[in-house]
BAKOLVO-310269 format. One record per residue (C-alpha): x, y, z; residue in one letter. Coordinates in pm, 1 decimal. Each point is the difference from the previous one (the first is absolute). Last residue first. Example, Ala and Ser with C-alpha at 12.3 -4.5 7.8 and 13.67 -1.06 7.14 Angstrom:
BEGIN
<rec east="1367.0" north="-106.0" up="714.0" residuo="s"/>
<rec east="-137.0" north="-344.0" up="66.0" residuo="a"/>
This chain:
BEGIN
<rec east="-1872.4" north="-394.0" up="-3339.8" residuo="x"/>
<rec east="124.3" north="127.2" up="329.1" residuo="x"/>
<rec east="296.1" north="170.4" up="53.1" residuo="x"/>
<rec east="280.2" north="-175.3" up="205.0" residuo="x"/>
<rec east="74.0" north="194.2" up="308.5" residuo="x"/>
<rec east="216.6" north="271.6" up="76.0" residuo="x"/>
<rec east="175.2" north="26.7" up="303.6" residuo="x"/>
<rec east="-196.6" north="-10.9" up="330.6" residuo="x"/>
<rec east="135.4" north="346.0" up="201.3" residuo="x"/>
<rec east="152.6" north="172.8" up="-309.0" residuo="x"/>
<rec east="-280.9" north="-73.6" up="-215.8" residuo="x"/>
<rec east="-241.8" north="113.7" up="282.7" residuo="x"/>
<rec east="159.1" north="313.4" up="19.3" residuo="x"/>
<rec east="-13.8" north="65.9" up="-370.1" residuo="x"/>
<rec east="-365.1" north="-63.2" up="11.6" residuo="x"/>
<rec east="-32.4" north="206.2" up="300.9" residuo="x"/>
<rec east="157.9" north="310.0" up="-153.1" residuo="x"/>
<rec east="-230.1" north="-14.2" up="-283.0" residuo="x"/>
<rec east="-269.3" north="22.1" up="209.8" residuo="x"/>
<rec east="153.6" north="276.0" up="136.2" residuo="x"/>
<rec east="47.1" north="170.1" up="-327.7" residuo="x"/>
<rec east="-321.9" north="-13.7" up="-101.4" residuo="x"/>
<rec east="3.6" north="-55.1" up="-397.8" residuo="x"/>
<rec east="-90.0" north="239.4" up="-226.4" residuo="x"/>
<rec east="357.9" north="167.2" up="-5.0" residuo="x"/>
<rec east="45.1" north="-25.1" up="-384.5" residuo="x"/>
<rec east="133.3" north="-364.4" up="-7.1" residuo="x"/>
<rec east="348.3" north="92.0" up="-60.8" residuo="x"/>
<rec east="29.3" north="214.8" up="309.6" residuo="x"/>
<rec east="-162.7" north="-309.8" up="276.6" residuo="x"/>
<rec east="189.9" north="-210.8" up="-138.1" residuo="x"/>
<rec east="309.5" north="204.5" up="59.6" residuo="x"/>
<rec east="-119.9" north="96.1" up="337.6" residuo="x"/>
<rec east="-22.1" north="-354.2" up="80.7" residuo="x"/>
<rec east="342.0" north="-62.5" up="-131.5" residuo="x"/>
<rec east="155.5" north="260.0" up="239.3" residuo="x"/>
<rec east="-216.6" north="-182.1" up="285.9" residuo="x"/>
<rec east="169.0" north="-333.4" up="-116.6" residuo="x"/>
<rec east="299.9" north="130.3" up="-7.1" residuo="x"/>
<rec east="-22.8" north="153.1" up="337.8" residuo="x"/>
<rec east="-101.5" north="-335.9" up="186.4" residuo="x"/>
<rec east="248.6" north="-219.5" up="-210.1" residuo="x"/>
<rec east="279.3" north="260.7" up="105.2" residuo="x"/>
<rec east="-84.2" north="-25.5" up="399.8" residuo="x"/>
<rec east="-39.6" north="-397.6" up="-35.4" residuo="x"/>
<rec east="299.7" north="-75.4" up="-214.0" residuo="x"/>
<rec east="184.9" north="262.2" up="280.9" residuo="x"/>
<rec east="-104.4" north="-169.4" up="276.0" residuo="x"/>
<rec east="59.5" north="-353.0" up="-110.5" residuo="x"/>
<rec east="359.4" north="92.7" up="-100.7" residuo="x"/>
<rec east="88.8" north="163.7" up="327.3" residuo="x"/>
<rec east="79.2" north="360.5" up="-31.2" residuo="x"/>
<rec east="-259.7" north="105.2" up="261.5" residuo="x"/>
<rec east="95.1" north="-300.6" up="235.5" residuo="x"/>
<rec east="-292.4" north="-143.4" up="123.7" residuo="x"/>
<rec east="-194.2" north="-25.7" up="312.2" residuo="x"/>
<rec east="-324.4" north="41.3" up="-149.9" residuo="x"/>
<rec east="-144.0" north="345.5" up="9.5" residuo="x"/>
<rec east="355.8" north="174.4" up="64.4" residuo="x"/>
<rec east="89.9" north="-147.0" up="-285.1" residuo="x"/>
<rec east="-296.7" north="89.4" up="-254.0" residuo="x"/>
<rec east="12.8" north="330.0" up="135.1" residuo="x"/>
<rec east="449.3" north="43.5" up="-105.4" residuo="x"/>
<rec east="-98.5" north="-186.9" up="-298.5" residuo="x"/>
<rec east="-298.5" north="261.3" up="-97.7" residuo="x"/>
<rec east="250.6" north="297.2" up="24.8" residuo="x"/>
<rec east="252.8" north="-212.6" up="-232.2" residuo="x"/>
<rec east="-230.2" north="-39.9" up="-253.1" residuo="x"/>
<rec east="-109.4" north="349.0" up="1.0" residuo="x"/>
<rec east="361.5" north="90.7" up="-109.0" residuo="x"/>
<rec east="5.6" north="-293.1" up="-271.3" residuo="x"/>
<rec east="-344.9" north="109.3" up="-130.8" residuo="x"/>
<rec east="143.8" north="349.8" up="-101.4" residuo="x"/>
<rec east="194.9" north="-158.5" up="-296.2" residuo="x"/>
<rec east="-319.4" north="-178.8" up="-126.4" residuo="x"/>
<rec east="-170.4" north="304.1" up="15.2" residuo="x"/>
<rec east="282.3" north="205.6" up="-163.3" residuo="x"/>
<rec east="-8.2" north="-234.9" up="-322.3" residuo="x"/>
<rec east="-428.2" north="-5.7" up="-2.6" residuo="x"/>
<rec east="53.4" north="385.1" up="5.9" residuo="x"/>
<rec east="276.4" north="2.5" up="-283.2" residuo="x"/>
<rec east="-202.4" north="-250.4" up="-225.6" residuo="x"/>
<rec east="-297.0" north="263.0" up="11.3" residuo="x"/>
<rec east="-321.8" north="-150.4" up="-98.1" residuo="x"/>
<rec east="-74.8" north="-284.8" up="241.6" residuo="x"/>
<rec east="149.3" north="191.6" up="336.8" residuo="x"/>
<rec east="-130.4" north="341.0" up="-124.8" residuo="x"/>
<rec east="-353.3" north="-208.2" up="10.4" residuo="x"/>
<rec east="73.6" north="-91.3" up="327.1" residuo="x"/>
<rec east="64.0" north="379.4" up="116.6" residuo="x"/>
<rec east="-296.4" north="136.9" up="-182.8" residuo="x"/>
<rec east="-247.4" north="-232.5" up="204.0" residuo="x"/>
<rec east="101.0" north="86.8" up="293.7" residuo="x"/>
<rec east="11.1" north="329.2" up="-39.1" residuo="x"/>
<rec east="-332.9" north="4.4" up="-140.2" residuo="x"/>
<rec east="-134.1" north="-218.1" up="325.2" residuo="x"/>
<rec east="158.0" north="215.1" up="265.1" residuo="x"/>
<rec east="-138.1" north="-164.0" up="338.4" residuo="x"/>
<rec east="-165.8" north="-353.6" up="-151.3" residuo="x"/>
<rec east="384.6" north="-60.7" up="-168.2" residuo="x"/>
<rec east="268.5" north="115.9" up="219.9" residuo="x"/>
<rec east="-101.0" north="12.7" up="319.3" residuo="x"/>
<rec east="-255.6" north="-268.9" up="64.8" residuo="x"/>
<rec east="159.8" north="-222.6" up="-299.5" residuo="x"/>
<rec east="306.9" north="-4.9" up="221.7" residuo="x"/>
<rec east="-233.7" north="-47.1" up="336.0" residuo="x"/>
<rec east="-104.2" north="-290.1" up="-187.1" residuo="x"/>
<rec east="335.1" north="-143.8" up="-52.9" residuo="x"/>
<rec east="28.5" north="11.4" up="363.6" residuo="x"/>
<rec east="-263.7" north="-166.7" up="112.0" residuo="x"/>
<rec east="73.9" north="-288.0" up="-266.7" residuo="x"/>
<rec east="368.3" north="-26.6" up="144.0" residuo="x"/>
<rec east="-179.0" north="-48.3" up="362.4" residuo="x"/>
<rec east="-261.4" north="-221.6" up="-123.6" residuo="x"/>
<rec east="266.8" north="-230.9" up="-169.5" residuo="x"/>
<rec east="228.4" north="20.8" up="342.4" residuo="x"/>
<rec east="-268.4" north="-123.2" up="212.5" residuo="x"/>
<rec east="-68.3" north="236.6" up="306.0" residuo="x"/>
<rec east="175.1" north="-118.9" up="325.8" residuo="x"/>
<rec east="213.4" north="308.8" up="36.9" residuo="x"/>
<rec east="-223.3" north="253.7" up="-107.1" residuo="x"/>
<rec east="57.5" north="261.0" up="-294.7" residuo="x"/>
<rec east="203.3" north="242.1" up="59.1" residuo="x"/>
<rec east="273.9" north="-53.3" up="-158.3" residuo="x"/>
<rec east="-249.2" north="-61.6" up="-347.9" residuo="x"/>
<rec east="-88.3" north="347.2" up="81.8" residuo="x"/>
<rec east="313.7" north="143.0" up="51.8" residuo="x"/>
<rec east="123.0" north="-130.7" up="-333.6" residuo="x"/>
<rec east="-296.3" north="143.9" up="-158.5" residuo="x"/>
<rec east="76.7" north="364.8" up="136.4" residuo="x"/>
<rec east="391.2" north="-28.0" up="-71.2" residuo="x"/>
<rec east="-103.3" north="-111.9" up="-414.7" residuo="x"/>
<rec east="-261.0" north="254.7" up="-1.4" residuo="x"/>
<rec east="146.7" north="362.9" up="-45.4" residuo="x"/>
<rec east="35.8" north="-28.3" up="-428.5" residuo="x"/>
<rec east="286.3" north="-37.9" up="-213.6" residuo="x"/>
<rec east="-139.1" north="-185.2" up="-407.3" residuo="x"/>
<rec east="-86.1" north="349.6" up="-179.7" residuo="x"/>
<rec east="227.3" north="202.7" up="115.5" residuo="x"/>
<rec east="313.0" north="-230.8" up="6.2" residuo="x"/>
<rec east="-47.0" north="-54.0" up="-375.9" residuo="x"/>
<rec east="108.2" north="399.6" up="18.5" residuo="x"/>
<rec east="279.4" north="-137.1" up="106.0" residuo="x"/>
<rec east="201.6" north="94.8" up="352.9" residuo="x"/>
<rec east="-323.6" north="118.3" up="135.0" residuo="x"/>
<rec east="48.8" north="242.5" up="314.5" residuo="x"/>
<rec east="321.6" north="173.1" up="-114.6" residuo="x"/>
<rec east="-58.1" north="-29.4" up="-305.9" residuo="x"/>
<rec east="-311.8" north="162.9" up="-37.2" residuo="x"/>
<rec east="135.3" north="268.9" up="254.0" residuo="x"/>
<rec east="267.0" north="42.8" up="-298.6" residuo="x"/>
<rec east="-256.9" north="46.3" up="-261.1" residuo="x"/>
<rec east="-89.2" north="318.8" up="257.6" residuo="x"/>
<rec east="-327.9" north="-15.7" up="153.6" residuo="x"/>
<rec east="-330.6" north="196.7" up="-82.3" residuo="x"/>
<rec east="-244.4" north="-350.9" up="-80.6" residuo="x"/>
<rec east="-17.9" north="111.4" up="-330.9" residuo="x"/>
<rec east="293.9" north="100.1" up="-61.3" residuo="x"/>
<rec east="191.8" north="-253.7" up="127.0" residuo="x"/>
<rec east="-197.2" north="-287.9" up="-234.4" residuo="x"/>
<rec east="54.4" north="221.9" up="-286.8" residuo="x"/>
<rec east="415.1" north="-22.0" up="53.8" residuo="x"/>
<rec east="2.2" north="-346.8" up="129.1" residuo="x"/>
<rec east="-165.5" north="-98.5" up="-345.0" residuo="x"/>
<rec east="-326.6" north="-140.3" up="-145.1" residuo="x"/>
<rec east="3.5" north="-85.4" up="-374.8" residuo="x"/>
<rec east="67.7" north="-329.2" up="96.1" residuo="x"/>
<rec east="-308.6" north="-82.0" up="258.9" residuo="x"/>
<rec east="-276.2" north="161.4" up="-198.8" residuo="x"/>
<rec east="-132.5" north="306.9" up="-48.5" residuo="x"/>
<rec east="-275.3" north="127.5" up="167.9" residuo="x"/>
<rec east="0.8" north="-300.5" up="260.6" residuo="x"/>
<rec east="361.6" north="-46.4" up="27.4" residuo="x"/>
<rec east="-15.9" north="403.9" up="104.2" residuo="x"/>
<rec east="-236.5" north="-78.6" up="242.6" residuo="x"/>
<rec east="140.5" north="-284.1" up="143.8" residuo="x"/>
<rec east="374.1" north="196.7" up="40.9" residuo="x"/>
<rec east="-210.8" north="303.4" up="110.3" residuo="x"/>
<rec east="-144.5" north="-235.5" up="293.7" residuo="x"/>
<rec east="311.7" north="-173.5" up="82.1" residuo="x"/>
<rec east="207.7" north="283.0" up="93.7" residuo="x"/>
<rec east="-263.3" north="179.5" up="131.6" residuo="x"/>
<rec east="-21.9" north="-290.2" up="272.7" residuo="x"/>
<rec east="388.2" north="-44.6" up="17.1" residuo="x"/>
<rec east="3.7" north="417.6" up="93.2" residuo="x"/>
<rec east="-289.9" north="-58.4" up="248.2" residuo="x"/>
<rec east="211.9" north="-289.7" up="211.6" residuo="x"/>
<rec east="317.9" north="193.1" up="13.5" residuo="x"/>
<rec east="-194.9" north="264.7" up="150.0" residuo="x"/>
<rec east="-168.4" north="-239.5" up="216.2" residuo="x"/>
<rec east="315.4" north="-154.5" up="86.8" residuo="x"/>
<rec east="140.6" north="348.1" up="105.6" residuo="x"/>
<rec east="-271.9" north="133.4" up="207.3" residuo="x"/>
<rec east="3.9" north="-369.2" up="173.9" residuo="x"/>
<rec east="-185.6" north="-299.7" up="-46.4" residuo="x"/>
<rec east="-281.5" north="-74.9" up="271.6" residuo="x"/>
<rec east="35.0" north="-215.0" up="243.2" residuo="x"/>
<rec east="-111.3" north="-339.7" up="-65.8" residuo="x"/>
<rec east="-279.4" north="-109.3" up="271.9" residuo="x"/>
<rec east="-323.8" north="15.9" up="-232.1" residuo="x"/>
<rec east="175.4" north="-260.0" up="-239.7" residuo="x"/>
<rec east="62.4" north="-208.9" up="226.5" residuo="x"/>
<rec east="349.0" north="-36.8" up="138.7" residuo="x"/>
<rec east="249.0" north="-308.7" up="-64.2" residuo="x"/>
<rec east="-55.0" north="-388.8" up="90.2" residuo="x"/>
<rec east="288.7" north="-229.3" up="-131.2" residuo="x"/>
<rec east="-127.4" north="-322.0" up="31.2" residuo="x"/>
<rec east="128.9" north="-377.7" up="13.6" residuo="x"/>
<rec east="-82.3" north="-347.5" up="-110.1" residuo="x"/>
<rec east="273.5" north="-243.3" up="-27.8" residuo="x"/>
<rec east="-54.1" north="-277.0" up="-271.6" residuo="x"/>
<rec east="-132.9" north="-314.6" up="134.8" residuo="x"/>
């Protein structure tokens, strides 16, 4: 029997608040984002650039850069990944592990799907039509990865950079980058969380034989 352990941290209602400075920082990311979805939107993702992003949301190309590295980095960098690794710390100790993944990825749909639905759904159809987005999203998965080993270890008495930890963590986020995928190059009629629970219930029970 696998370890069982749990990490609890503050509710949500007990965080203090951030700081002059981290809200400021905060804002700027926010306009950030929104003129680089607006612009996409009027124009299209190539014929976008740092320069007309800055402008519109009043910053200097070089604030761009200095909060978004790429401007691929825009469209995939969000707050969540800290907030849903809290929650799945959080979660209780004798909960099954499946329910406590599931509760997670459903607070993920929470905030970034049902929340900002247009975003949503512009950012996974970058990820289908732009090569350069998909590339960066795969690149970004590595550092998320390694934030969901260090919760998946603490959860089960694991090392994070154990084999079984990290096929686990990176099976987990693939399949949720494949969802979204699906979920792009089918127009978006589909509800995502349902969606989410047939890819978790491939990953939990494999994939059986289809029936004639």
């Amino acid at each position: 029997m696998t370890c069982m352990t749990a990490v609890q941290t503050t509710s949500p209602g007990d965080r203090p608040r951030p700081g002059l400075r981290e809200r400021k920082k905060i804002k700027t990311r926010e306009a950030i984002r929104a003129a680089t979805y607006a612009l996409v939107e009027e124009q299209g993702y190539d014929a976008t650039t740092i320069e007309q992003i800055a402008e519109r949301a009043e910053v200097s190309p070089s604030t761009v850069f200095r909060y978004f590295p790429a401007k691929e980095d825009i469209v995939l960098t969000d707050e969540y990944d800290a907030v849903l690794l809290e929650e799945l710390r959080g979660r209780p100790a004798d909960e099954p592990w499946a329910d406590s993944i599931r509760h997670m990825l459903r607070e993920a749909v929470r905030t970034g799907v049902v929340e900002d639905p247009e975003v949503a759904r512009l950012r996974t159809r970058l990820m289908v039509e732009v090569p350069a987005v998909r590339s960066r999203m795969m690149e970004s998965m590595s550092a998320t990865g390694r934030l969901l080993c260090t919760a998946i270890a603490e959860r089960t008495g694991r090392a994070p950079d154990s084999l079984e930890v990290r096929v686990y963590a990176m099976s987990l986020l693939g399949g949720l980058m494949e969802t979204s995928l699906y979920w792009a190059e089918n127009g978006h009629r589909d509800d995502f969380a349902d969606l989410v629970d047939r890819s978790l219930r491939v990953l939990q029970q494999g994939l059986p034989r289809e029936s004639p």
